[in-house]
C-alpha positions, 0 to 999 in steps of 0.5 A, spaced: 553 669 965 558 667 970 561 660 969 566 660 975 570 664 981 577 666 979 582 670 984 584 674 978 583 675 970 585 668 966 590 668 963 588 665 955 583 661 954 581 657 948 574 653 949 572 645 945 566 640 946 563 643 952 570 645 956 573 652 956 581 651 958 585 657 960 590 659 965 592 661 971 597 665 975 594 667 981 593 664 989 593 657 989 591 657 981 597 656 977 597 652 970 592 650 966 586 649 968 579 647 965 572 649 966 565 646 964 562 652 958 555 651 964 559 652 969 562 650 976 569 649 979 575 649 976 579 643 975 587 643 974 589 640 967 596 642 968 599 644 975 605 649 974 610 651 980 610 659 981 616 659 983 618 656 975 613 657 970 608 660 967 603 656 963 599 661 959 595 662 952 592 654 951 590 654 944 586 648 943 588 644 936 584 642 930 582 636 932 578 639 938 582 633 943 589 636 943 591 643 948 598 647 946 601 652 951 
């Protein structure tokens, strides 16, 4: 099942309540970023500079609303 298009692999990924976060270092997609489990277009939760950082990893905490990376 495809959920959404990316220009590259993600970079993590952690899931909660009907969301799938992950990351992303690629174009115009850098951060962390969010996507829903039925599909659609991302939407940046975290917007990282490339020339700086590098978000990656996001692993959802046990009370399903909080997102460590």
């Amino acid at each position: 099942m495809k959920l959404t298009d990316l220009p590259g692999l993600p970079l993590g990924a952690t899931w909660s309540n009907g969301t799938i976060f992950f990351g992303m270092n690629a174009e115009k997609l850098w951060g962390i970023l969010a996507v829903p489990e039925a599909g659609g277009a991302p939407r940046t939760l975290v917007a990282a500079d490339p020339k700086k950082e590098h978000l990656l990893q996001p692993q959802i905490l046990a009370d399903g609303k909080h997102l460590l990376f």
